[in-house]
MIKOL-389283 format. One record per residue (C-alpha): y, x negated, z negated; residue number from 1. Coordinates in Angstrom, 3 decimals, decimal comma. Each point is the difference from the previous one (the first is absolute). Layout:
REM MIKOL-389283
+----------+----------+----------+------+
!        Y !        X !        Z ! resi !
+----------+----------+----------+------+
!        Y !        X !        Z !  NUM !
...
+----------+----------+----------+------+
This chain:
REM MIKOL-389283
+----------+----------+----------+------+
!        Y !        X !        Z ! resi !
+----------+----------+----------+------+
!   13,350 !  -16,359 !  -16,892 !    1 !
!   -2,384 !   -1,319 !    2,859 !    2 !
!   -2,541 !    2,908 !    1,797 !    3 !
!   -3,053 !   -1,407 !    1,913 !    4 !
!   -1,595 !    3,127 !    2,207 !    5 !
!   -3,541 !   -0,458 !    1,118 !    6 !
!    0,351 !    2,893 !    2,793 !    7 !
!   -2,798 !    0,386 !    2,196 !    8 !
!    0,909 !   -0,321 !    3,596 !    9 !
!   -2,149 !    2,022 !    2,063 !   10 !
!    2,377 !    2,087 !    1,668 !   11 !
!    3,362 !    0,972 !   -1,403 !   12 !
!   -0,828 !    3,185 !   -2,732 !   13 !
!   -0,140 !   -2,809 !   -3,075 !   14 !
!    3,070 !   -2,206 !    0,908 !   15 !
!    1,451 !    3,071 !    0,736 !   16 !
!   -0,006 !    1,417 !   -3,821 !   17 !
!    0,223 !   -3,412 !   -1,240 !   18 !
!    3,539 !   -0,688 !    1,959 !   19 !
!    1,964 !    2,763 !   -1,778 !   20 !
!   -1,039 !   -1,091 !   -3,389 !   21 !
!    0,382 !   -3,807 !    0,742 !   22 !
!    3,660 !    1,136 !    1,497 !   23 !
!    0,675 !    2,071 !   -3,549 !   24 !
!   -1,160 !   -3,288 !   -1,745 !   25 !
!    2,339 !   -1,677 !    2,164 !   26 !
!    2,838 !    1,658 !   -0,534 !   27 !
!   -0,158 !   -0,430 !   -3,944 !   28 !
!   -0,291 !   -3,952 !    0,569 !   29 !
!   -3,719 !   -0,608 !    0,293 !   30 !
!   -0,849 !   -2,803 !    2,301 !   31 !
!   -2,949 !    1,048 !    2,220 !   32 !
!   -2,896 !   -1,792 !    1,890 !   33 !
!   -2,855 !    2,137 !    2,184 !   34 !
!   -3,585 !   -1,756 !    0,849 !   35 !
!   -1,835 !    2,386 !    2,628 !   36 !
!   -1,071 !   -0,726 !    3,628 !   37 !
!   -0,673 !    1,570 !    3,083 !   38 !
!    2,207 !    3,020 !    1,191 !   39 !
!    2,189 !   -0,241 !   -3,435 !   40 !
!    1,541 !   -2,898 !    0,731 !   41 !
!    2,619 !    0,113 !    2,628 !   42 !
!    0,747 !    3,817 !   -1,727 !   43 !
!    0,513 !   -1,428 !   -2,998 !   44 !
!    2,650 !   -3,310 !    0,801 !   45 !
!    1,539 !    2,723 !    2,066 !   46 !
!    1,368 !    1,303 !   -3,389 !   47 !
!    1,039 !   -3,403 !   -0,826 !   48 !
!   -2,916 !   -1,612 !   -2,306 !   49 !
!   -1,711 !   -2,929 !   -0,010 !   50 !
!   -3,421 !    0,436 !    0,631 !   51 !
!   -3,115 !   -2,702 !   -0,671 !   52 !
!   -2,933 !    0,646 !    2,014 !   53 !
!   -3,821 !   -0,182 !   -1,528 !   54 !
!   -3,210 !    0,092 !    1,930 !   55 !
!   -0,378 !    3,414 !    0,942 !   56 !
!   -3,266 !    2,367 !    0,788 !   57 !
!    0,285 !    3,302 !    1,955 !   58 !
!   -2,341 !    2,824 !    1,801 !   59 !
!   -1,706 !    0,121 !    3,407 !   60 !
!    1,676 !    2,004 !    1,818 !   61 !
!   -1,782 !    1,408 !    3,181 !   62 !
!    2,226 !    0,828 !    3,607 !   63 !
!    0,638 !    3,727 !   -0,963 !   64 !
!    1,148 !   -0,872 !   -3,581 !   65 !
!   -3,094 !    0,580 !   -1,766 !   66 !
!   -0,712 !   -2,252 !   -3,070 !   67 !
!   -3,147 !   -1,453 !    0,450 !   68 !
!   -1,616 !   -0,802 !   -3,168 !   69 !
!   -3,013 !   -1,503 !    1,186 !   70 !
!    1,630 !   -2,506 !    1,435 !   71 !
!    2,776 !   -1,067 !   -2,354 !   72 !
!   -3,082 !   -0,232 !   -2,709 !   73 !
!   -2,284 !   -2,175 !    2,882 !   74 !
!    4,059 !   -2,315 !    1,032 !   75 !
!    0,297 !   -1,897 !   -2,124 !   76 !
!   -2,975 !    1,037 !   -1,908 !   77 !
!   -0,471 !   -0,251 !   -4,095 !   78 !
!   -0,092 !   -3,816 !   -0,172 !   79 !
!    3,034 !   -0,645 !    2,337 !   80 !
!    1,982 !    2,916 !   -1,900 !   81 !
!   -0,490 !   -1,015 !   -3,382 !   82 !
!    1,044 !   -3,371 !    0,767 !   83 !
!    3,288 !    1,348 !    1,414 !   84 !
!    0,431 !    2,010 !   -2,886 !   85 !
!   -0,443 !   -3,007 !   -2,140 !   86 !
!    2,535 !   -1,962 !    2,102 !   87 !
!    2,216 !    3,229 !   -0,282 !   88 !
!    0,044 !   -0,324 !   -3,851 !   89 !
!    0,747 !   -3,687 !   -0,091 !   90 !
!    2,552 !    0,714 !    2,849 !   91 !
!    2,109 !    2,856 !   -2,594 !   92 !
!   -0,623 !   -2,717 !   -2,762 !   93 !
!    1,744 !   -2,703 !    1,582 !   94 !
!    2,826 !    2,355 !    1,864 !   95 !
!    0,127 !    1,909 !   -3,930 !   96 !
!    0,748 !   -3,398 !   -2,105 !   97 !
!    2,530 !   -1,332 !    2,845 !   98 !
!    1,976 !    3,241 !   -0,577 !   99 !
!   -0,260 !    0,433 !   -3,558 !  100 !
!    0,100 !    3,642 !   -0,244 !  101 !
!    1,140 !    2,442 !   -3,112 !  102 !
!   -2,763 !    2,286 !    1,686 !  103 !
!   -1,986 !    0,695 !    2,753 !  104 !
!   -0,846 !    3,013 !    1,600 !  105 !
!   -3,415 !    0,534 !    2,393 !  106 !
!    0,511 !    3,209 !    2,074 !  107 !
!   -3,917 !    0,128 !    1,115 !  108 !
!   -0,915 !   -3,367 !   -0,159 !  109 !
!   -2,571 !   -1,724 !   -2,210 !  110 !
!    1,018 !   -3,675 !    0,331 !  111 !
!    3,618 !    0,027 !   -1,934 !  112 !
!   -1,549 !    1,941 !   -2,621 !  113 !
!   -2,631 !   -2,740 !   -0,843 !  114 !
!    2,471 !   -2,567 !    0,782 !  115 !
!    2,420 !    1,347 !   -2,619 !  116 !
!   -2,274 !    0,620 !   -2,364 !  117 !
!   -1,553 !   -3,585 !   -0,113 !  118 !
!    4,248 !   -1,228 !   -0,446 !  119 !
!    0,449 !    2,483 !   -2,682 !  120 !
!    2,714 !    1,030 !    1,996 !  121 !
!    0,484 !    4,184 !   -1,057 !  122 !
!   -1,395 !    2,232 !    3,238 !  123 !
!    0,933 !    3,322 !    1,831 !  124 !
!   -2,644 !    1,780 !    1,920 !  125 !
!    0,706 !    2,461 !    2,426 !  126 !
!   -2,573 !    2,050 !    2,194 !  127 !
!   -1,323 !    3,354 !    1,561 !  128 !
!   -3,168 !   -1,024 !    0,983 !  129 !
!   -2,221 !   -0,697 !   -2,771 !  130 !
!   -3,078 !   -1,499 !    1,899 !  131 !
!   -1,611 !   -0,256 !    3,479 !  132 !
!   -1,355 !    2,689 !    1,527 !  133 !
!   -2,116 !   -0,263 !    3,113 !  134 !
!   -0,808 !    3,046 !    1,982 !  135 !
!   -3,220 !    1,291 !   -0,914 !  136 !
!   -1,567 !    0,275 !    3,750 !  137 !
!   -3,942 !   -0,123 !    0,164 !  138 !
!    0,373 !   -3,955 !    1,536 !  139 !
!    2,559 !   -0,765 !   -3,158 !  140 !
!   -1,298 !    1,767 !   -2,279 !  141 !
!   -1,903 !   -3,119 !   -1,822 !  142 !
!    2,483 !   -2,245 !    0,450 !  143 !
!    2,710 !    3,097 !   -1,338 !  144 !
!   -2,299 !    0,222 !   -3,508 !  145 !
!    0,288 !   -3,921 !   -0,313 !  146 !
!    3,404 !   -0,687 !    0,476 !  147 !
!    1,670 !    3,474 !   -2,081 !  148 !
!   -2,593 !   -1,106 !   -2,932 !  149 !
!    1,220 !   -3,640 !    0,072 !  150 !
!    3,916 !    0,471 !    1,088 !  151 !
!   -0,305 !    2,519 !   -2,734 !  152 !
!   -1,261 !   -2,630 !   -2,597 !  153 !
!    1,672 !   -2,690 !    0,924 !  154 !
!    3,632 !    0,772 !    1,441 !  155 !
!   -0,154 !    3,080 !   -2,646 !  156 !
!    0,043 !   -2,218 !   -2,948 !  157 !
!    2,814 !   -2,130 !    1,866 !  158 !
!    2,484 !    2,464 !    0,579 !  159 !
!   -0,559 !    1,531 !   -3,934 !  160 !
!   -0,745 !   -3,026 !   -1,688 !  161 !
!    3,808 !   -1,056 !   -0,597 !  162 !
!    2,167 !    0,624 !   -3,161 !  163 !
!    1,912 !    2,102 !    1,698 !  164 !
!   -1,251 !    3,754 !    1,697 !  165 !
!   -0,526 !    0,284 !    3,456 !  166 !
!    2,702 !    1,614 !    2,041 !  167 !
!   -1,094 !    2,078 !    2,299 !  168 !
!    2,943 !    1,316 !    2,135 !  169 !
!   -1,029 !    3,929 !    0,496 !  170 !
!    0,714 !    3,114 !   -0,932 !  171 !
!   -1,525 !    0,605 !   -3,108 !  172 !
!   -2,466 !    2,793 !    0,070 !  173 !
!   -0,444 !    2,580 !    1,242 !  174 !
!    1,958 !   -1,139 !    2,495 !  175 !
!   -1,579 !   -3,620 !    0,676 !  176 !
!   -0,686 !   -0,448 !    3,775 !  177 !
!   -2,251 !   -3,147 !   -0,633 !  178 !
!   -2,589 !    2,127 !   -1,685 !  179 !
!   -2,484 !   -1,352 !    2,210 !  180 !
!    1,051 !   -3,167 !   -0,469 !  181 !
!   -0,382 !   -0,699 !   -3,703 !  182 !
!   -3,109 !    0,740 !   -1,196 !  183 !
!   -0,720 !   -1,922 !   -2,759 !  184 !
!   -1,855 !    0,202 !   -3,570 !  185 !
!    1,496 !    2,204 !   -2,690 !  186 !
!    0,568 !   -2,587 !   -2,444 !  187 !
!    2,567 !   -1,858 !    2,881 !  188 !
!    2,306 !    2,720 !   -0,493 !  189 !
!    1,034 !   -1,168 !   -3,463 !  190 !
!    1,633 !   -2,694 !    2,382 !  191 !
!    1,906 !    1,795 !    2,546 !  192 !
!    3,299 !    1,514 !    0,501 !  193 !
!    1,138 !    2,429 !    2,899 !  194 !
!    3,343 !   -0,973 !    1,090 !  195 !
!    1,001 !    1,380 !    2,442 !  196 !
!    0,241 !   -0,787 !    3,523 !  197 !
!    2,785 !   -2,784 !    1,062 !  198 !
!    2,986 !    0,859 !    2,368 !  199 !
!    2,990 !   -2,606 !    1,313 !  200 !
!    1,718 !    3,753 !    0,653 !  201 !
!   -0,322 !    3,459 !   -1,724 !  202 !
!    1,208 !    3,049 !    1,925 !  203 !
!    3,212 !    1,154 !   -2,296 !  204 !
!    1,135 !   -3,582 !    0,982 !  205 !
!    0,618 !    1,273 !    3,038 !  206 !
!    2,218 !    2,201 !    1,751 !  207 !
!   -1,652 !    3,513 !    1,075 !  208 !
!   -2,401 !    0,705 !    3,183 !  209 !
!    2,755 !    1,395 !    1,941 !  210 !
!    2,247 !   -3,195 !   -0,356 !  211 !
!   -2,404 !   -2,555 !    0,896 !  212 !
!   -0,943 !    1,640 !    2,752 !  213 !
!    3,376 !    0,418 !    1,117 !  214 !
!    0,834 !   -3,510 !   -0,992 !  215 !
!   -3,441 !   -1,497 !    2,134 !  216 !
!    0,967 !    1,885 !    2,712 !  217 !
!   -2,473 !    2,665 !   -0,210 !  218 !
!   -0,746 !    3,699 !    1,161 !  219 !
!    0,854 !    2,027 !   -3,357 !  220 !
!   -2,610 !    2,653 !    1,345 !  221 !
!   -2,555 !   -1,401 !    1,724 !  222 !
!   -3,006 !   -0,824 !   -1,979 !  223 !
!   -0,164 !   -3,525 !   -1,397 !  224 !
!   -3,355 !   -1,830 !    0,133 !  225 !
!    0,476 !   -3,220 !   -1,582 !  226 !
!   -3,445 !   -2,467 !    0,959 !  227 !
!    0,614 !   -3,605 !   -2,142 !  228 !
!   -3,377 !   -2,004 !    0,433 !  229 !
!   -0,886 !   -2,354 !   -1,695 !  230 !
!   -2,717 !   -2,627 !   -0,977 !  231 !
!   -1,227 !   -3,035 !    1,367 !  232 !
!    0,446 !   -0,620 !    3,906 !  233 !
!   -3,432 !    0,101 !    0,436 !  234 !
!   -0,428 !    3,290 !   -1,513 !  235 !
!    2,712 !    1,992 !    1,552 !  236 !
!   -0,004 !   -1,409 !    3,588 !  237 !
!   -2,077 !    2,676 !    1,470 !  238 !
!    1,216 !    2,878 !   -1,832 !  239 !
!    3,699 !   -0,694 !    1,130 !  240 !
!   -1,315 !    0,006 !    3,666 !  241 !
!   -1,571 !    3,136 !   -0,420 !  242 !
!    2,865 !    1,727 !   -1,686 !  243 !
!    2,428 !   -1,390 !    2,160 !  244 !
!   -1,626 !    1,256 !    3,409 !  245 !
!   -0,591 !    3,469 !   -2,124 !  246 !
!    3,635 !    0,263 !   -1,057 !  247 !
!    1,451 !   -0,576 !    3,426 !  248 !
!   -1,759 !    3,410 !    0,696 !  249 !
!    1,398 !    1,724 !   -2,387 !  250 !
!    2,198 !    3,022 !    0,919 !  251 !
!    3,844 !   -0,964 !   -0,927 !  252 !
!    0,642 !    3,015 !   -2,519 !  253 !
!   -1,127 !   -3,112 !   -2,425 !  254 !
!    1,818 !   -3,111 !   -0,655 !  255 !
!   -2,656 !   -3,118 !   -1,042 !  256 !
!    0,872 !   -2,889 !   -1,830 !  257 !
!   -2,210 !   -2,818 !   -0,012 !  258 !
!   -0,157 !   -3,602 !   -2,050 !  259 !
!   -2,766 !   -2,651 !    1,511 !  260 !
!   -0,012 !   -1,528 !   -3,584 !  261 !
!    1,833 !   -3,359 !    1,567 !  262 !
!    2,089 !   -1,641 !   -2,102 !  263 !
!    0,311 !   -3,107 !    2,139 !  264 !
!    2,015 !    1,809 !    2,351 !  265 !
!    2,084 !    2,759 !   -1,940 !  266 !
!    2,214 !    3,139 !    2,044 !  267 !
!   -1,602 !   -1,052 !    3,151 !  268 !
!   -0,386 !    3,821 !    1,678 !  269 !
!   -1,447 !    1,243 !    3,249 !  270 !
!    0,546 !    3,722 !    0,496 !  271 !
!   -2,738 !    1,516 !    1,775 !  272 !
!    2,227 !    3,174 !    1,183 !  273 !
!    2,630 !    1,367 !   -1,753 !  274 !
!   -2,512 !    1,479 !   -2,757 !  275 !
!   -2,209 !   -2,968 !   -1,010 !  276 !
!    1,600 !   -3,412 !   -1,286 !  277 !
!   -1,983 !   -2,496 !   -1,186 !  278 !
!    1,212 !   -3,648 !   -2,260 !  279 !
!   -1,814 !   -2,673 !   -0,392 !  280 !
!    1,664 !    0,288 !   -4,105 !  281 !
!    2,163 !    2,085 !   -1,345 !  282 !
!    1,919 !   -1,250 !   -3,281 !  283 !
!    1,419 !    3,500 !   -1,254 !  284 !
!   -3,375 !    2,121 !    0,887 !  285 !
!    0,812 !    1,246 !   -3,117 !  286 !
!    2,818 !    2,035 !    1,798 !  287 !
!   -2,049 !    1,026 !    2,631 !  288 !
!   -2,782 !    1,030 !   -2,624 !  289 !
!    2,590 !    2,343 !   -1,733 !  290 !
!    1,155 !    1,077 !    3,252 !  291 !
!   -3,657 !    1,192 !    1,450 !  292 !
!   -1,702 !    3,059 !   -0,192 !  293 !
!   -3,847 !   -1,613 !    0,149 !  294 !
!   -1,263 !   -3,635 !   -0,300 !  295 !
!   -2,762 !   -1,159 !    2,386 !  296 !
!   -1,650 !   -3,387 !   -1,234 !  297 !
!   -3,079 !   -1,700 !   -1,218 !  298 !
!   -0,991 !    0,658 !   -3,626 !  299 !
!    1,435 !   -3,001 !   -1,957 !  300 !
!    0,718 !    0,450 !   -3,801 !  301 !
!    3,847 !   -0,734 !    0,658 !  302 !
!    0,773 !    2,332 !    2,983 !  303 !
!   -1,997 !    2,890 !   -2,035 !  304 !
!    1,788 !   -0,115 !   -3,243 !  305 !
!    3,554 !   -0,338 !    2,178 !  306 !
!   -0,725 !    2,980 !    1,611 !  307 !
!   -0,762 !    1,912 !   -2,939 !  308 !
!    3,108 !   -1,641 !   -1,797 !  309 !
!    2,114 !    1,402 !    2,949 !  310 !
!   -2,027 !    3,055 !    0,259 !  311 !
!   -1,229 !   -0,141 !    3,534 !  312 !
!   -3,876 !    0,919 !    1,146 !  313 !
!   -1,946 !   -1,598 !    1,888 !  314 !
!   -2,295 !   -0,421 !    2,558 !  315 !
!   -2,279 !   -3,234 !   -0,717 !  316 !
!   -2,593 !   -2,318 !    2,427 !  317 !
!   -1,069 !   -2,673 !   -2,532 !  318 !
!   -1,637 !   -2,972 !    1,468 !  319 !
!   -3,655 !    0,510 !    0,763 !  320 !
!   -1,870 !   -1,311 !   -2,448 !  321 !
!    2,258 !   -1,051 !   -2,533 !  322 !
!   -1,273 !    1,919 !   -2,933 !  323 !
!    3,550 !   -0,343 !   -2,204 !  324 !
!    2,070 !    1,654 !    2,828 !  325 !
!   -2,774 !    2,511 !    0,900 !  326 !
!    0,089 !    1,438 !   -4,568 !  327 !
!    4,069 !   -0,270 !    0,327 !  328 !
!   -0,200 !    2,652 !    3,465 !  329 !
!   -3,090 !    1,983 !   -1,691 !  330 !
!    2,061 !    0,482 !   -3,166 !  331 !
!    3,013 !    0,797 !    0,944 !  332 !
!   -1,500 !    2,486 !    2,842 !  333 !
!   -1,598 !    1,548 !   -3,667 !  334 !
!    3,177 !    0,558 !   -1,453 !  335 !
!    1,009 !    2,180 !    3,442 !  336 !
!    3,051 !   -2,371 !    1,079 !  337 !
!   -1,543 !   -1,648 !    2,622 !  338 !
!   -2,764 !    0,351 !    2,912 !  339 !
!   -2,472 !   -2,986 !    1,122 !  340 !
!   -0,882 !   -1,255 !    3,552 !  341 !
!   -2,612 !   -2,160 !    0,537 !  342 !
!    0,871 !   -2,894 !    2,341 !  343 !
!   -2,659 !    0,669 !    2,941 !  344 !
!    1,111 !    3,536 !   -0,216 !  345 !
!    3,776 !   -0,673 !    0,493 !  346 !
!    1,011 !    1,495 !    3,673 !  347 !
!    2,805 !    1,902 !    1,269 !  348 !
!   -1,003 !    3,189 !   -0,574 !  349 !
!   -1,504 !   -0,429 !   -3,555 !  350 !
!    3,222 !   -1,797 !   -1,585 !  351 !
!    2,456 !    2,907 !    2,027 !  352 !
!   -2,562 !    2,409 !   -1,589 !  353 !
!    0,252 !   -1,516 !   -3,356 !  354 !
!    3,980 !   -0,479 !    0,613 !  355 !
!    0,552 !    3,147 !    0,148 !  356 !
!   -2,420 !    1,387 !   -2,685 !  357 !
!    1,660 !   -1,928 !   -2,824 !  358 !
!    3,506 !    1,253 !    1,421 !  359 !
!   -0,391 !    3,251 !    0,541 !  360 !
!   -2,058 !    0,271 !   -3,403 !  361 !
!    2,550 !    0,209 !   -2,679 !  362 !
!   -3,080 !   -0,935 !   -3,001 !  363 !
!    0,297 !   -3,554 !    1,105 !  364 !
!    3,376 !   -0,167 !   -0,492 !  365 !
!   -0,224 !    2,038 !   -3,292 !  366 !
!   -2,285 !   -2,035 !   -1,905 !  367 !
!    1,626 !   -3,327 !    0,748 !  368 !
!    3,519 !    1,348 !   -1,247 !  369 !
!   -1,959 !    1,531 !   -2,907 !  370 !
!   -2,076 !   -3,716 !   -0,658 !  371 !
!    3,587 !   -1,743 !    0,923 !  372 !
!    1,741 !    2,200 !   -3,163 !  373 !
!   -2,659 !   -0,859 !   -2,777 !  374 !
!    0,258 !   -3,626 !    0,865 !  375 !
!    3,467 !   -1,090 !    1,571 !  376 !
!    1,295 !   -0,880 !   -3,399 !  377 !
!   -2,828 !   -2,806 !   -0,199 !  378 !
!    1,599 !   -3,458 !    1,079 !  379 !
!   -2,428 !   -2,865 !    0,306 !  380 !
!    1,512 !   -2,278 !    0,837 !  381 !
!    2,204 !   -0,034 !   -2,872 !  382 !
!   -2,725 !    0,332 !   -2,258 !  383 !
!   -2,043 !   -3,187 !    1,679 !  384 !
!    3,765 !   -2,154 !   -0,559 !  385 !
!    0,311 !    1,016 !   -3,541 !  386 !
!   -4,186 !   -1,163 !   -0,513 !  387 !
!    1,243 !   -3,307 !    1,643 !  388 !
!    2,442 !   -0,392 !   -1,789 !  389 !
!   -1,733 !    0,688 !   -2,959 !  390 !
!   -3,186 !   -1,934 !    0,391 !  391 !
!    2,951 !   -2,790 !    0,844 !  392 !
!    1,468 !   -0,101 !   -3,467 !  393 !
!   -2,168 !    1,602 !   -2,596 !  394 !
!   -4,138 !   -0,167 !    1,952 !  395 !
!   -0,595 !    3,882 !    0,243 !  396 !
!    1,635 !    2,676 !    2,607 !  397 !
!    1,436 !    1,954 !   -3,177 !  398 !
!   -1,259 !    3,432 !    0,643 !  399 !
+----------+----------+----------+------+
């Protein structure tokens, strides 16, 4: 059987889910082939796949992280964009019939799906964002009503209109943390499937709390903040700065653990102290997930529904202005696992505050081992393989 993944490649949260299931795939013979760009890339060949690059489109990201959707709409503009998204489509057309694929599988990505679907080759779609959203500021608010109403219409239709259901790798309600994120009409429900949430690693795969920390080296007492950010470079630059010079003054009765979300240079570690460490990657932060007592991070789907998996809270900063991250940290604050700092408030004294009020209240802690029990036995990413699989050989995902 031959895979083709259309992953989108801003940042690493979508090659990230798609890796485990393309390994799965791999393992039971499949031959695989990724098309994505940007950040994806060099993550992806890492775990030894070829990879075909298309044109690729991305935000505007300003010098603090902030997305800046007045200028991604204004660079390129509508008539420069649409004719990269045309040359996209004939790109995953000519990449699509070199390969020859039993299926192909778009994890938030338009231009495979239409590609596919003109080769009558069978199709997989996979996403947790149902349209744009633009933050609905006074100065946006126009362009805000335009773009939802048209993304909503257009890439809507796209992501339902297949012969197969859409995939949309959450909990299903009511414990769905992209709430926010996929509001769509009624009558697109008929077409959708909760799935669950895809992990490379689930927690009973590992060995208990106590070991790993003994095993990395760690304090078994000491409380274990575990900070892995990620997203694209431009997006997490300033943030790291700011936690890093925070984290350096934090007293040593807490041991920090920090990932830069660097893949090009993996283990690399400076220790700032003996309390704070920080890598440039870590491979097994699954380890250090299970081994921490509270996760510190943006507000990406992937790192949420981990943390829930694993049952640790949280204490979120979503990138300003990016309107998916900003529902994830505003739901999951809702269901009481998790509290939200916004990025110009983030200072030494408000995250040590915060620090300590999700420690020291046991609720947080509670509800995400309650949450973790009602949906542990959920496995996504064995439920996306068998729809592969089965959208390979017989056209629908069989369930």
């Amino acid at each position: 059987m031959r895979v083709y993944f259309g992953v989108c490649g801003i940042g690493l949260g979508h090659a990230g889910r798609c890796v485990p299931v393309a390994n799965r795939l791999r393992e039971m013979g499949a031959e695989i082939i990724f098309s994505t760009y940007r950040e994806a890339v060099e993550y992806i060949r890492s775990e030894g796949y070829p990879v075909v690059e298309p044109p690729s489109m991305g935000v505007m990201v300003k010098s603090d992280g902030t997305i800046d959707f007045r200028q991604t709409i204004v660079n390129p503009g509508p008539f420069l964009a649409a004719f990269i998204f045309t040359k996209q489509v004939e790109t995953e057309i000519r990449f699509i019939r070199a390969f020859k694929p039993d299926v192909v599988v778009s994890d938030s990505r338009v231009s495979p799906l239409l590609a596919a679907r003109s080769l009558n080759i069978p199709n997989v779609c996979i996403v947790n964002q149902f349209q744009i959203i633009i933050p609905r500021k006074r100065r946006l608010l126009r362009l805000a009503k335009i773009t939802e109403t048209g993304g909503l219409a257009i890439i809507g239709k796209v992501w339902v209109g297949g012969t197969v259901p859409l995939l949309i790798p959450d909990f299903p309600p009511p414990y769905t943390i992209s709430v926010g994120n996929l509001r769509m009409p009624m009558a697109y429900y008929e077409r959708v499937k909760f799935v669950g949430p895809i992990l490379p690693v689930y927690p009973d795969e590992l060995p208990s709390k106590e070991e790993i920390r003994e095993n990395l080296g760690l304090d078994v007492e000491k409380p274990l903040i575990f900070v892995p950010i990620s997203g694209p470079l431009k997006e997490r630059a300033y943030i790291i700065d700011i936690l890093k010079r925070i984290f350096m003054k934090f007293p040593d009765n807490y041991q920090i653990i920090m990932s830069t979300g660097s893949p090009s240079n993996p283990i690399e570690a400076i220790a700032y102290k003996n309390h704070f460490i920080v890598y440039n990657w870590i491979p097994n932060r699954f380890e250090y997930l299970k081994a921490s007592d509270l996760v510190i991070s943006r507000a990406g789907h992937g790192t949420l529904s981990q943390s829930i998996y694993y049952g640790k809270p949280m204490i979120l900063i979503p990138t300003p202005s990016h309107t998916e991250q900003t529902n994830n940290a505003k739901r999951v604050k809702e269901m009481g696992i998790a509290e939200v700092i916004e990025q110009s408030d983030v200072n030494a004294e408000v995250l040590f505050k915060t620090v300590e009020k999700v420690l020291l209240d046991n609720s947080y802690k509670r509800n995400v081992e309650e949450i973790r029990r009602k949906v542990m036995k959920i496995n996504g990413l064995k439920t996306i393989v068998d729809a592969i699989l089965s959208v390979a050989e017989k056209g629908d995902i069989g369930f």
